[in-house]
N, C-alpha and C positions, 0 to 999 in steps of 0.2 A: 607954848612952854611944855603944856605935859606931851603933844607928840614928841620935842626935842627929848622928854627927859626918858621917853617910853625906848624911841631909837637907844640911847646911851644902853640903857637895862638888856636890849636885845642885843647891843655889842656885847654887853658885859657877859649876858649867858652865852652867847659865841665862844667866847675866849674860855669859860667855865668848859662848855661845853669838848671843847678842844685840850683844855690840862685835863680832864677826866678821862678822854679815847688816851692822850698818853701815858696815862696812868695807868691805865687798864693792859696796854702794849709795855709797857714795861714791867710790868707786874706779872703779865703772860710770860714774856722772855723770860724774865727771871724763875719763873715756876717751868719753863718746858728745860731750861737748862738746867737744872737742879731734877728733874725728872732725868735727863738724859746723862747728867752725871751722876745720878744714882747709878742708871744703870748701866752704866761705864763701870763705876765699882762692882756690884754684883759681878759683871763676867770678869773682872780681873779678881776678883777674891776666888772664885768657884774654876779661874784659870792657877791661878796658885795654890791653892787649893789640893785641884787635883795631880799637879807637878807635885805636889809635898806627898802626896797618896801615892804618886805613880813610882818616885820612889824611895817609898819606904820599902814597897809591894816587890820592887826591881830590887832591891838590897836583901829583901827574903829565898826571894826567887834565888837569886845567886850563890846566895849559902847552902839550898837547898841541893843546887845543882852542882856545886861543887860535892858535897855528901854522896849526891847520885855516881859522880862518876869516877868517885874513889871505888865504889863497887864493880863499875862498869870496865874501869883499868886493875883492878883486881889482880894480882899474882895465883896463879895454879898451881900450888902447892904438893908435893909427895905426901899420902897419908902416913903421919905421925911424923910429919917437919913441922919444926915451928916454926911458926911466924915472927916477926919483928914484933916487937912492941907496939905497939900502935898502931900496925898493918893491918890491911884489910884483905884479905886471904879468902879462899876458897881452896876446895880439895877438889870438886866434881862444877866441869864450866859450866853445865845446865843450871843448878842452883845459883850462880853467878847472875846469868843472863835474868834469868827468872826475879830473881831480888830487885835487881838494876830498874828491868821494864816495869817494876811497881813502882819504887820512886817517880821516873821519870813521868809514868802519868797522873803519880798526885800533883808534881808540876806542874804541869799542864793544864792539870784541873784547877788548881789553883790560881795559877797563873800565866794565865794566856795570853794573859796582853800583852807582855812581859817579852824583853826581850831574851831573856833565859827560858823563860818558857818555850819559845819557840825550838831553841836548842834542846830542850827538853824532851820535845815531840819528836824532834829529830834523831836524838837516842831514843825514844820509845823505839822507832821505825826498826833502828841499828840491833836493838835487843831481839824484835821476833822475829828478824833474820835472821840471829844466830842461834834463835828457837826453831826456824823452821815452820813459824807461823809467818806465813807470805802473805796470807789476805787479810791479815790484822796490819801487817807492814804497809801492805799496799796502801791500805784504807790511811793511815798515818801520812806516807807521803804526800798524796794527791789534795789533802787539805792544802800545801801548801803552794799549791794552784791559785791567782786571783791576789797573795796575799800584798803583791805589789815588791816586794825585795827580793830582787834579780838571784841574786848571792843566794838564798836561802833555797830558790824555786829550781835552781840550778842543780845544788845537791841533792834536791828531792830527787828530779829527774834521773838523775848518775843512779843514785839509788833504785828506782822505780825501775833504771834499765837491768839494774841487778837481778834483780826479783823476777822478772820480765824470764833476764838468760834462765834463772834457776828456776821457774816453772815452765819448761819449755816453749818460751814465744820470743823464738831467736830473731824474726822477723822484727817484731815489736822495739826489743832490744834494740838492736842495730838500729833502728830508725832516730831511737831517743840518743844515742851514741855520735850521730853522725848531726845529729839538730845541738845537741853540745858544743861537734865539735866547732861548728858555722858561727856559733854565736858564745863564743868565750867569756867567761865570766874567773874572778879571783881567784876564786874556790876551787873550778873547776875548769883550767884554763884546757888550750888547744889541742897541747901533747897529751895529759892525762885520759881528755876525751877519746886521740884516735889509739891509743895503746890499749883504752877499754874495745874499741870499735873493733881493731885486730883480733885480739882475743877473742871474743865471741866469734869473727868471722871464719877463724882457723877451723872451727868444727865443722858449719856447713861449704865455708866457701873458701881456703886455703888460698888460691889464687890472687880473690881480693884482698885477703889478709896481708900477704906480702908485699902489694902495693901501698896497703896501709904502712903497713912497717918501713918501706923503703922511701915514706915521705917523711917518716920522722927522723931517720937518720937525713933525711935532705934537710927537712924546715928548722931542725931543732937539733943540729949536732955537736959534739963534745960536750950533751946534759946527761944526765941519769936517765932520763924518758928514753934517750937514741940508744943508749948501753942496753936497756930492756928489750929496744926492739930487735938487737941486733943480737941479743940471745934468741928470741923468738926464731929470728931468720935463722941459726944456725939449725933450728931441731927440725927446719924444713929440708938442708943438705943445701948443694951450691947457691952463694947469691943471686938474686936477681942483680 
């Protein structure tokens, strides 16, 4: 009798034994899911979060660069015309250019993440080219090397080859002119590219220039780009 009753006792701790491992497994689940939907929330709180931050930041950014580039589009004024009411005026473009490239690199400074910021730097570059500070320009462009938006890296370059022609490295130029024009982007699509290419090549190499010119009236005719080149050809004298 007491071994019968002792077996029943050691079923019963069995069965004891087995609701408590599922207790315990349920009670885990429930505690690992409740850890992992925490922190589900965390990254969606600290994901909205920072959407709510990114733009607020983008909304400042914009007002700012707008501000910038009412100076930056500035009218040049005769001294002692007035201006408009409201207008934003200059009399001498250096003070212009000079005002403009402060803003744009509190911008920047500000807000670089931003995608006005980036526009921002962009006009930096545009200001001390018109300052004639090429390697403060330079140095602006080439950040935007790496930064991953085709569009943006594009204009840098257009730019970069500016700078490039206007401190004597025609070669260099041309290189960035002709890599433009191979791989077209919105900004700076095909014709803009080889009408730049032209240009610069008319000083050292006039021959390739007019090849240049005579593919735009071929690839791209009855637009504005073909009417340029086809000024270009005329100050060369007969067609090719």
């Amino acid at each position: 009798m007491s071994q019968h009753i002792s077996r029943k006792e050691l079923k019963k701790d069995e069965i004891r034994e087995t609701l408590a491992h599922g207790a315990e497994a349920v009670f885990s689940h429930q505690k690992m899911a409740g850890l992992v939907l925490g922190a589900v929330l965390v990254v969606a709180l600290a994901i909205l979060g920072w959407r709510f931050y990114a733009e607020r930041q983008t909304g400042k950014a914009s007002a700012a660069l707008e501000e910038a580039m009412k100076i930056f589009q500035a009218r040049i004024r005769a001294p002692g015309e007035p201006g408009e009411p409201g207008e934003v005026t200059y009399v001498e473009e250096k003070n212009k250019y000079e005002d403009a490239s402060k803003k744009f690199y509190e911008i920047t400074g500000k807000y670089w993440r931003t995608r006005p910021g980036q526009v921002a730097r962009y006009y930096a570059a545009l200001s001390e080219i018109q300052l004639g500070r090429f390697s403060e320009a330079q140095k602006l462009l080439k950040e935007f090397e790496g930064s991953g938006d085709e569009e943006f890296v594009a204009l840098a370059r257009y730019q970069l080859a500016v700078v490039y022609d206007k401190t004597g490295k025609g070669e260099d130029a041309a290189k960035l002119f002709r890599q433009l024009a191979e791989k077209p982007t919105v900004f700076v699509p095909k014709p803009m590219a080889l009408l730049a290419l032209g240009d610069q090549l008319r000083k050292s190499n006039p021959q390739e220039a007019t090849k240049v010119y005579n593919q735009i009236r071929q690839d791209f005719p009855d637009s504005p780009v073909a009417e340029e080149a086809e000024k270009r050809l005329e100050t060369f004298g007969p067609k090719s």
